[in-house]
C-alpha atoms as a printed R data frame, in Angstrom:
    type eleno elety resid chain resno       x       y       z
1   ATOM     1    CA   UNK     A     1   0.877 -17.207 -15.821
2   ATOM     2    CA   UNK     A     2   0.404 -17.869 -12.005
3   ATOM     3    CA   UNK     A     3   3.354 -18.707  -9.653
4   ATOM     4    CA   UNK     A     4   5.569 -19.249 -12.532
5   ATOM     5    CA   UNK     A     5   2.693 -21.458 -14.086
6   ATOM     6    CA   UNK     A     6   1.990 -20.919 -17.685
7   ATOM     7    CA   UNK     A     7  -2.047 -21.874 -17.478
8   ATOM     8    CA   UNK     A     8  -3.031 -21.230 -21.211
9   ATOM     9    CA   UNK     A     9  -2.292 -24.227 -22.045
10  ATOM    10    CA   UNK     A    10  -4.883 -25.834 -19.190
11  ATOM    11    CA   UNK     A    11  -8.745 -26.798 -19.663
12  ATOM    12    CA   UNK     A    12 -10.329 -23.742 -18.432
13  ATOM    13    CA   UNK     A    13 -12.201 -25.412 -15.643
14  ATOM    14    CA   UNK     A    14  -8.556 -26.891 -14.482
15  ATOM    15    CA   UNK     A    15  -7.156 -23.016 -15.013
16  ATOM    16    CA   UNK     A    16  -9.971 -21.759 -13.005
17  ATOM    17    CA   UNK     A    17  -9.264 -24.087 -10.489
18  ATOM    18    CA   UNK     A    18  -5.836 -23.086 -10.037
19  ATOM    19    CA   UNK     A    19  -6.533 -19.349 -10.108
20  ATOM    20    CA   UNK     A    20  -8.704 -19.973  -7.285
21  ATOM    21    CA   UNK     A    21  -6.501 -21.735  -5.228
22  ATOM    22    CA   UNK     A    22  -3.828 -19.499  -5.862
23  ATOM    23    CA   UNK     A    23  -5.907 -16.459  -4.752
24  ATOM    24    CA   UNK     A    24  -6.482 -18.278  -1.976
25  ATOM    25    CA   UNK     A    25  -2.970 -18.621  -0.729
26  ATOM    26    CA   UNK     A    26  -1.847 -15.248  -2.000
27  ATOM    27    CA   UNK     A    27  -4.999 -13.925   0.809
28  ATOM    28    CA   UNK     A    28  -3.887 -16.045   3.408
29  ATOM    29    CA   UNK     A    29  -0.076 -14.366   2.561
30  ATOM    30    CA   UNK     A    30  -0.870 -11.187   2.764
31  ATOM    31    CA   UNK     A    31  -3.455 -12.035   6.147
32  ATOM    32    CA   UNK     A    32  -0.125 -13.236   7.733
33  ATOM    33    CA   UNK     A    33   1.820 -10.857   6.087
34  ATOM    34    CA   UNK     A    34  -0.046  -7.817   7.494
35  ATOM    35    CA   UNK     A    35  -0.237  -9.040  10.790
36  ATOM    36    CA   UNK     A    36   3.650  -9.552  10.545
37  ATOM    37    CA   UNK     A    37   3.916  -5.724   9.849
38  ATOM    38    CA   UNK     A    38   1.529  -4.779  12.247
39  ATOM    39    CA   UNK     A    39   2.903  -6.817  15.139
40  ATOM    40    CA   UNK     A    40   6.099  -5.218  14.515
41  ATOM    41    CA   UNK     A    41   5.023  -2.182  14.373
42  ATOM    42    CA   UNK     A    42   3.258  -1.955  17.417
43  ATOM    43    CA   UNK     A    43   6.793  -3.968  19.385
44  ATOM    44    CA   UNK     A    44   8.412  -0.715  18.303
45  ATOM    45    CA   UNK     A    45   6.259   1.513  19.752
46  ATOM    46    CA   UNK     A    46   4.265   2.874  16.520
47  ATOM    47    CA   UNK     A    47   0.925   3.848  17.745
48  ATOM    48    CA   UNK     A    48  -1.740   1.900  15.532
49  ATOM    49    CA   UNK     A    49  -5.078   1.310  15.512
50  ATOM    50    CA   UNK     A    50  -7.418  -0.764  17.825
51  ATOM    51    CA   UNK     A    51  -8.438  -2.744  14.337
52  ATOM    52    CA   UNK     A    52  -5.426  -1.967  12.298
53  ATOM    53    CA   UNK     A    53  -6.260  -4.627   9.632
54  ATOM    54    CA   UNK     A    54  -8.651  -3.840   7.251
55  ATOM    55    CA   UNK     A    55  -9.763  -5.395   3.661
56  ATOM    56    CA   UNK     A    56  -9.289  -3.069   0.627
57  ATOM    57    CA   UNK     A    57 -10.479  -3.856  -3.064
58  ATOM    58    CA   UNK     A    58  -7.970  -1.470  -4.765
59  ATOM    59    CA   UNK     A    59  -6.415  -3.847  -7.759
60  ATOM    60    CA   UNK     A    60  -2.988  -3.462  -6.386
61  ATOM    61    CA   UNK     A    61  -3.975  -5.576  -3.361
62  ATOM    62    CA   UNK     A    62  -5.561  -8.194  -5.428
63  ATOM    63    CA   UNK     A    63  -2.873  -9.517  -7.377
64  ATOM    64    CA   UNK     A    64  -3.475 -13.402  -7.983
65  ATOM    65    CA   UNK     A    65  -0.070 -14.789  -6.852
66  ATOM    66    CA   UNK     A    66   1.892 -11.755  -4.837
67  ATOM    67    CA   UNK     A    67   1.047 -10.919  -0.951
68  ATOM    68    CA   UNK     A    68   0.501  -7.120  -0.718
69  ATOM    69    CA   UNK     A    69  -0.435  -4.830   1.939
70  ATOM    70    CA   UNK     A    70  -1.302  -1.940   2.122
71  ATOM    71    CA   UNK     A    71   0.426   0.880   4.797
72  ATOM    72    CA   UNK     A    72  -1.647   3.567   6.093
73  ATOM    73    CA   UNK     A    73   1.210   6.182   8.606
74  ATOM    74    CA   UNK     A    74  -1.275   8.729   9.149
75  ATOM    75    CA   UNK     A    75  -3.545  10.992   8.106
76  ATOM    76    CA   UNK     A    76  -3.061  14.730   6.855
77  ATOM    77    CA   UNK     A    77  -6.362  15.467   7.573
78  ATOM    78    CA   UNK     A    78  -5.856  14.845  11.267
79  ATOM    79    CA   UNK     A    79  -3.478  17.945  12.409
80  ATOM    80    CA   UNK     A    80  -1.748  15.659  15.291
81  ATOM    81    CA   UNK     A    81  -0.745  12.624  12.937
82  ATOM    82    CA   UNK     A    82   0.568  15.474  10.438
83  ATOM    83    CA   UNK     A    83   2.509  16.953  12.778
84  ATOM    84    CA   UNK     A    84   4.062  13.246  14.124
85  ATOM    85    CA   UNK     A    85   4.629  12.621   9.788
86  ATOM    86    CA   UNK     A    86   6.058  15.744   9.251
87  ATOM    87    CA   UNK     A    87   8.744  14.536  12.298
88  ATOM    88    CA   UNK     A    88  11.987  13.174  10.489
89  ATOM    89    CA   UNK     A    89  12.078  11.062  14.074
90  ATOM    90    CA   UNK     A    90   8.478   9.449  13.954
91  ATOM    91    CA   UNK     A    91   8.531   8.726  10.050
92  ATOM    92    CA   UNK     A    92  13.033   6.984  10.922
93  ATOM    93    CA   UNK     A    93  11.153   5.143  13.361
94  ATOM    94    CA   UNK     A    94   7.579   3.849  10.876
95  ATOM    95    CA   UNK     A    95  10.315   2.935   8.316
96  ATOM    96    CA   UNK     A    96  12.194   1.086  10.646
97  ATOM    97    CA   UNK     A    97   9.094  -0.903  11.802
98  ATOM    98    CA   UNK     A    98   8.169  -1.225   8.495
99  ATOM    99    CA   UNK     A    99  11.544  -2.456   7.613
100 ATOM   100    CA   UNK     A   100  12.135  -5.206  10.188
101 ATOM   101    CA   UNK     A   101   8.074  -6.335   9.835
102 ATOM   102    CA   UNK     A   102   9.145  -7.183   6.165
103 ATOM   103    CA   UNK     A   103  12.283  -9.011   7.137
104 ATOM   104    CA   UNK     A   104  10.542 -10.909   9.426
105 ATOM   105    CA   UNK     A   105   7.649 -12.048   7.161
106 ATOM   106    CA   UNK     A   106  10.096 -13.378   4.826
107 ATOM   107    CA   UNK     A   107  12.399 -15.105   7.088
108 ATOM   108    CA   UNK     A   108   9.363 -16.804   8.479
109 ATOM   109    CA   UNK     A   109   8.112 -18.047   4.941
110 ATOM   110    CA   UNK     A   110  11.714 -18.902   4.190
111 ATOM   111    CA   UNK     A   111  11.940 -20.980   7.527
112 ATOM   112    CA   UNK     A   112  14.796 -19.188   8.683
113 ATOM   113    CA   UNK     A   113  13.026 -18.439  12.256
């Protein structure tokens, strides 16, 4: 199953087909997806990265037919970006971000902006 499509029932060359274009989309989701987030995280003053989008091959970002991202806050490792995530203030303000960068990825794919 793909998008709601039950495949099994497809020549495998046809199946294959689909899969691939399916990936396809579901990449070019979570592309626009990402930069949704990161947009909106950076309008609300979270401090990001100079390249904060980056390509992962962990299996919960590969998903055939769901957009994923992946959110990196901080790291513990670096003693000033623990201190900022150990803040009830800066991690309000990342879920905040986070919050309205979601709501405005799917409004946009549900043409309501």
């Amino acid at each position: 199953m793909i998008g709601g499509i039950d495949l099994s029932t497809e020549d495998e060359d046809v199946a294959n087909i689909l899969v691939d274009l399916a990936m396809r989309d579901t990449m070019n989701q979570s592309r626009f997806f990402a930069g949704s987030v990161v947009d909106t995280l950076a309008y609300h003053g979270v401090r990001i990265l100079e390249r904060p989008h980056r390509y992962a091959g962990f299996a919960v970002l590969k998903a055939p037919d769901i957009p994923s991202i992946l959110v990196e806050a901080g790291f513990m490792s670096n003693r000033q970006e623990a201190n900022l995530l150990s803040s009830p203030q800066h991690r309000q303000k990342i879920a905040a971000a986070l919050v309205r960068g979601v709501d405005t990825y799917f409004q946009t794919v549900n043409g309501e902006e």
